[in-house]
N, C-alpha and C positions, 0 to 999 in steps of 0.2 A: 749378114746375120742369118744363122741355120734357123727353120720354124720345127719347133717339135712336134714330132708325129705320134698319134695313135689311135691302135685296134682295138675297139673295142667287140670282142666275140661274145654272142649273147645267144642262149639259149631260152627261145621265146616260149618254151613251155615250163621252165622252173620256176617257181615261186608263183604257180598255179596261173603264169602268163603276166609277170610284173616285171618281167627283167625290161622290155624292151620301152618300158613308161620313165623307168628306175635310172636308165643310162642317157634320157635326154635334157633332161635340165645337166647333167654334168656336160654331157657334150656340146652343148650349148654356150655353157660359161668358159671351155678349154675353147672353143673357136672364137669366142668374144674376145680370149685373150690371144690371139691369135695361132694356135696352133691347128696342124692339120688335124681331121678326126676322121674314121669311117669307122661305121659302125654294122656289123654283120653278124649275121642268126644263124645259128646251126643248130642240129637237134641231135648231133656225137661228135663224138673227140674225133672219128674216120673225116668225117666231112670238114670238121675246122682244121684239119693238120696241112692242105695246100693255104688255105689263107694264111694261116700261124708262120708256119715256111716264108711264103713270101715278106709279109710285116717284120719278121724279123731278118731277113735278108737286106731289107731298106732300113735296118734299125728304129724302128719305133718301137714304142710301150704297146706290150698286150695288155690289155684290162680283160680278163673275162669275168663273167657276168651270168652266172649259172650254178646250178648243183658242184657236186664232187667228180660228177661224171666231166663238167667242161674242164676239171685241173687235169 
């Protein structure tokens, strides 16, 4: 049985510093159900684009988690 994976990219200054509060009770209850989860902060799209890369080369879900700037 495959465990589903995902990334969650959070931009820990949008929402005047709520993303990173915002994505633990979810990532919480996806691990409880057994899926992988990592969850990582970035503050531009430059900086999340090797993690995004890699996450999606292992196929997991991106969840981001930020302004207009993290789409």
């Amino acid at each position: 049985m495959s465990t589903r994976a995902f990334t969650f990219l959070v931009n820990p200054l949008s929402g005047g510093g709520a993303g990173p509060a915002a994505v633990e009770p979810v990532a919480s209850q996806l691990r409880a159900a057994g899926a992988s989860v990592d969850v990582l902060t970035s503050t531009s799209p430059e900086a999340a684009a090797v993690p995004t890369a890699t996450a999606l080369s292992r196929g997991e879900v991106i969840v981001s988690v930020g302004g207009d700037g993290m789409l």
